[in-house]
C-alpha positions as CSV (number, residue, x, y, z in Angstrom):
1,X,-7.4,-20.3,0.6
2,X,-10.5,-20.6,2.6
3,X,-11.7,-17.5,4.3
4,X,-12.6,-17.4,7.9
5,X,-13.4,-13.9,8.7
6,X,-13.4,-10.4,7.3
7,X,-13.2,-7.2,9.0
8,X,-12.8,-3.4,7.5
9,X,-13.0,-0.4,9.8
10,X,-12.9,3.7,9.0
11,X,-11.8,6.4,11.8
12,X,-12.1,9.8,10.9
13,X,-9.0,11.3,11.6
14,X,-10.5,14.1,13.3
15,X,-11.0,12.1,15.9
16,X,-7.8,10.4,16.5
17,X,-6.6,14.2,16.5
18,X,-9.1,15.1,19.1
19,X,-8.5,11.9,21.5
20,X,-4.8,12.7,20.9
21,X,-5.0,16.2,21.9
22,X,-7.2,15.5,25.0
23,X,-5.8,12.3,26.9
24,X,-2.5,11.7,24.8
25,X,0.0,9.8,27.1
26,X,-3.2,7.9,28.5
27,X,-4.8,6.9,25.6
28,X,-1.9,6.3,23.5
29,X,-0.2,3.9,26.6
30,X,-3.8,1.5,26.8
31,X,-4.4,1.6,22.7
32,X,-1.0,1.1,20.9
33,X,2.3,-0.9,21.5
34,X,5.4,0.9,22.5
35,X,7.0,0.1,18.8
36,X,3.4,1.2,17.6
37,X,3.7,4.7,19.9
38,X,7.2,5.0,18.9
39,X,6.1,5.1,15.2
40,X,2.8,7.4,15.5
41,X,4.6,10.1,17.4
42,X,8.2,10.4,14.6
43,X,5.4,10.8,11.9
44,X,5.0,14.6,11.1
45,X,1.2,14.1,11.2
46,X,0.7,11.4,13.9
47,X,-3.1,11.6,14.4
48,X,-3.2,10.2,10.4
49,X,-1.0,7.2,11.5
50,X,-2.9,6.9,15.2
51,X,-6.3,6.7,13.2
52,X,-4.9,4.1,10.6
53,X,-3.6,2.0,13.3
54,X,-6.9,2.4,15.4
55,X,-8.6,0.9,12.2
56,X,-6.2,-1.5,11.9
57,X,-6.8,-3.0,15.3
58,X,-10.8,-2.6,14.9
59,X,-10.6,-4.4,11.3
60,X,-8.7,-7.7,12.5
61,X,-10.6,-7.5,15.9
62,X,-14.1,-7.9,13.9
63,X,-11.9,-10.8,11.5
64,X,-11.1,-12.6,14.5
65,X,-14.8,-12.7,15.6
66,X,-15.3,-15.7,13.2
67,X,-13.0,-17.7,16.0
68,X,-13.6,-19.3,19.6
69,X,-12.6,-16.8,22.2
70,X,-11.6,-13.8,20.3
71,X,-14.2,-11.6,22.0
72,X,-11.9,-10.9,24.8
73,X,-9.1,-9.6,22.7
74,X,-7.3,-6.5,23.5
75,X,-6.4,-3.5,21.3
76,X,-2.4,-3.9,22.3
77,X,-2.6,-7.9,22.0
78,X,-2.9,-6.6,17.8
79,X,-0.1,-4.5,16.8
80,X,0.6,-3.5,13.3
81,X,4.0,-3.3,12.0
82,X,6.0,-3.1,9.2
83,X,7.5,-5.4,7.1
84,X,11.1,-4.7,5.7
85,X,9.0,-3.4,2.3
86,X,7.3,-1.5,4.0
87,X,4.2,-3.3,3.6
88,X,2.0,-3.0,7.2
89,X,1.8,-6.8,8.6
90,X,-0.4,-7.7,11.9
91,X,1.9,-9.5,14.6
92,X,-0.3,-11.1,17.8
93,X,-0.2,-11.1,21.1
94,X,-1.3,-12.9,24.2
95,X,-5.1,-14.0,23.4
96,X,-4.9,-12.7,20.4
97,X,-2.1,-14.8,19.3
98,X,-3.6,-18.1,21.2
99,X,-7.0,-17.8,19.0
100,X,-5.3,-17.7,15.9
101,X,-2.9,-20.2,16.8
102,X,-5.5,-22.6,17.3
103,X,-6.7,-22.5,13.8
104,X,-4.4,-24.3,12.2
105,X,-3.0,-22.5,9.1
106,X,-4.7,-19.5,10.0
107,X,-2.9,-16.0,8.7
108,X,-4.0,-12.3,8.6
109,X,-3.7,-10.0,5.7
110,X,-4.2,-6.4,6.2
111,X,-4.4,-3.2,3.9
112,X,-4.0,0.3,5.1
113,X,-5.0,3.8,3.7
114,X,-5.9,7.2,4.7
115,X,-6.9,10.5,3.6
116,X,-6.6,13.5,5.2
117,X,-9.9,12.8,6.5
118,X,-10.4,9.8,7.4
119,X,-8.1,6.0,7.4
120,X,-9.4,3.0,6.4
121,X,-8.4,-0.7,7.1
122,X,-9.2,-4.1,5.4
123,X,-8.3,-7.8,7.3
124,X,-9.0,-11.1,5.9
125,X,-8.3,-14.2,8.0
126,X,-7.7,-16.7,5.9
127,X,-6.8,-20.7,6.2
């Protein structure tokens, strides 16, 4: 494994309260997926799951800055889903997708957690 870039991110989840209770619909449609939406909003504490995902995005955006081209990526072009275990994956999108995929052998590893506080997220791009 050679590593190409390394990103980590922290949202307080405060704040991902706070930007869901004052533009919900609008933020939430220009930040997440609609498989990403769907999953925030059936959590019984969706702002801990908004702020995770937020992190998410923020961590393999600053991973991806060790590529050509990535500067223009968008949050929705990086969605994180879950595997069948349960384990969170990254799946890519539009530039997102075409940056990676011109690395060849490049792959994105991500790990999750949060607090009642605050959520934290790890990516490693790796070849």
């Amino acid at each position: 494994m050679a590593l190409i870039g390394l990103g980590v991110d922290v949202v307080d989840i405060a704040r991902a309260e706070a930007m869901l209770a004052a533009h919900r619909r609008r933020v939430l449609d220009r930040l997440l997926t609609s498989a990403e939406l769907a999953y925030v909003l059936s959590m019984p504490h969706p702002p801990r799951h908004l702020a995770v995902r937020l992190a998410a995005k923020e961590a393999v955006y600053k991973a991806l800055q060790a590529l050509p081209n990535a500067r223009g990526v968008g949050w929705r072009e990086i969605e994180v889903i879950r595997a069948p275990s349960g384990r969170p994956t990254i799946a890519l999108h539009g530039l997102a997708k075409q940056v990676v995929d011109a690395e060849v052998g490049a792959r994105i590893h991500v790990s999750l957690t949060h607090s009642d506080l605050s959520a934290v997220a790890t990516a490693i791009l790796e070849s």
